[in-house]
Structure formats: structure tokens, C-alpha cells
C-alpha positions in Angstrom: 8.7 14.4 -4.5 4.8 15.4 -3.5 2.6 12.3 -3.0 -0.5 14.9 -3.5 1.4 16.1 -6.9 2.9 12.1 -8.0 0.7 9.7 -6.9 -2.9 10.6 -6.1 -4.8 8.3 -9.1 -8.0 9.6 -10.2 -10.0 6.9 -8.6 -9.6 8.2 -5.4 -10.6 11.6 -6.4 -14.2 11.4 -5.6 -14.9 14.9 -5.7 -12.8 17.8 -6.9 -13.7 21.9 -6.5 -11.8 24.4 -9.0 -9.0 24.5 -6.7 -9.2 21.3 -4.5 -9.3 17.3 -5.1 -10.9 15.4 -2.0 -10.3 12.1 -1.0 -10.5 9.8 1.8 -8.3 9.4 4.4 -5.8 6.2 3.9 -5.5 6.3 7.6 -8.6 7.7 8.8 -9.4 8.8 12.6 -12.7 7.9 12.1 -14.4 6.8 9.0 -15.9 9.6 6.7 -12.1 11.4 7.3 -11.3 13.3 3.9 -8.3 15.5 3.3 -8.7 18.7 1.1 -6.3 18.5 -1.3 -4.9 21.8 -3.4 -4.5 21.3 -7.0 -1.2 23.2 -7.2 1.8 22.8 -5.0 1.5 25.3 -2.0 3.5 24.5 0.9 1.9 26.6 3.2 -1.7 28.2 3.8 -0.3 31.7 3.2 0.7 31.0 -0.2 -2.7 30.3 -1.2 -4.5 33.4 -3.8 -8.2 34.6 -2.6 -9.8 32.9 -4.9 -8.3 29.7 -3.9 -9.7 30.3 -0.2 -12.7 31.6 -1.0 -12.7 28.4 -2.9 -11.4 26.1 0.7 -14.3 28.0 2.5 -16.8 27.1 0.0 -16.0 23.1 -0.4 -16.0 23.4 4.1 -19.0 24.6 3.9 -20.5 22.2 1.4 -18.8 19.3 3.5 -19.6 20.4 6.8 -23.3 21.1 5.6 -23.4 17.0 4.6 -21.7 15.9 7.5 -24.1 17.8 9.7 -27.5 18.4 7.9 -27.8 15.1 5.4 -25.8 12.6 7.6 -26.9 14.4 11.2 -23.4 13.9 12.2 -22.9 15.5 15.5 -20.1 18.1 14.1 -16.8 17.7 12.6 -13.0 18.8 13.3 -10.9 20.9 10.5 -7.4 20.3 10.6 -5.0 22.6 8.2 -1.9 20.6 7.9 0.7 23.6 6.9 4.3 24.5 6.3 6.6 22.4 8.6 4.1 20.3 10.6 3.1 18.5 7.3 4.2 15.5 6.5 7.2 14.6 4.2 6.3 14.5 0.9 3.0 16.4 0.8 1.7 19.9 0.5 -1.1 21.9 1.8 -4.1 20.5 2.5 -7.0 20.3 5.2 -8.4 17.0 7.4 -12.3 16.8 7.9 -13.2 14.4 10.7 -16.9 13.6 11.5 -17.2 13.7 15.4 -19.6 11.7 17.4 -20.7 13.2 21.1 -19.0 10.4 22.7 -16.2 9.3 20.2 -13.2 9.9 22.7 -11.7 12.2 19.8 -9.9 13.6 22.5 -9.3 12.1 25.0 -5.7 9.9 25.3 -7.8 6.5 24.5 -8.4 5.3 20.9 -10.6 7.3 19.1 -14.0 5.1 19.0 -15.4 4.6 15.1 -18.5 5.0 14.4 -20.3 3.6 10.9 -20.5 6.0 8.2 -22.8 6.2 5.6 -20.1 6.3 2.7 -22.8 6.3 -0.1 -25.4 8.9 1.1 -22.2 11.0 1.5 -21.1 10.7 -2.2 -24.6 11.2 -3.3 -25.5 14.2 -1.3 -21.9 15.7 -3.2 -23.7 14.8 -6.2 
């Protein structure tokens, strides 16, 4: 059974595309972490028609333009979670982190948080 299919309520959608619910991370990285959800049940990135990509690259775009332009964000990580490396339960869909210059994303240390201006976000979605 998909958690993304079952049990994603409609209060956490707080933005959906044609093709693509986004919500916030239940265990975020760093605060600001959504997942791109796909409305239908594709297990893997491949699957996916055009115009559901074309769709992806546009809601990226629209993100990554917030995160960087309205919230001066330093720049963001995309993570595709696909086919086997997913986890249980779930189907395809893409992580965008904020990233902060010195957040330790990568490093082996906890990732650092930084605040994030939650309702400037939703409004600039708007």
C-alpha cells in the first residue's frame, strides 16, 4: 500500500501542479524541505509521460525561483527518489532542500537548520 496514494490528507497539500501534489517534509533536512509528489502511481522516473516532466521541470523551476529569488536562499538540492532506492511504501517523487553556504549539508556532522520563512514561501506560490 502507497502512503503518497492512501494517506496524504489534503491539508498537507499546500500546493498542487496538474501532475504533482507538494508538501512538506515530515522529516525535513532543513526546514523549507518539500517532496514533489506525482499524482498517479509511477514507481520510477522513466515511467513518467512528457507532459508529466515537462510538468516536474516547470513546478522546479517555480520552486527553485522562490527559494532563490523571493527568499534569497543561497541555492537548493533536488533529490529524485526512484525505483528501488525509494522508500517502502511510496512512489516517485522529488526532495527540494533549501541550502545555506555554511549548513554542513554535506559534510558527516548534523546538518545545521536555518529559519525559514514558511509564509512568504506559501504566498509567493500564491
Amino acid at each position: 500500500m502507497c502512503i503518497f496514494c492512501n494517506d496524504i490528507t489534503k491539508e498537507q497539500i499546500f500546493y498542487s501542479s496538474k501532475y504533482f501534489n507538494v508538501v512538506f517534509d515530515i522529516d525535513p533536512e532543513q526546514e523549507g524541505h518539500v517532496l514533489l509528489i506525482a499524482k498517479d502511481h509511477y514507481m520510477n522516473y522513466l515511467e513518467l509521460p512528457d507532459e508529466v516532466v515537462m510538468d516536474l521541470i516547470a513546478l522546479e523551476r517555480k520552486l527553485i525561483h522562490i527559494y532563490e529569488n523571493v527568499l534569497n536562499i543561497y541555492g537548493v538540492s533536488m533529490i529524485r527518489n526512484n525505483g528501488f532506492v525509494m522508500d517502502d511504501g511510496t512512489h516517485f517523487h522529488e526532495h527540494i532542500i533549501p541550502r545555506y553556504k555554511e549548513d554542513a549539508f554535506w559534510s558527516k556532522e548534523n546538518t545545521q537548520h536555518v529559519s525559514f520563512d514558511f509564509d512568504t514561501f506559501l504566498q509567493a506560490l500564491q
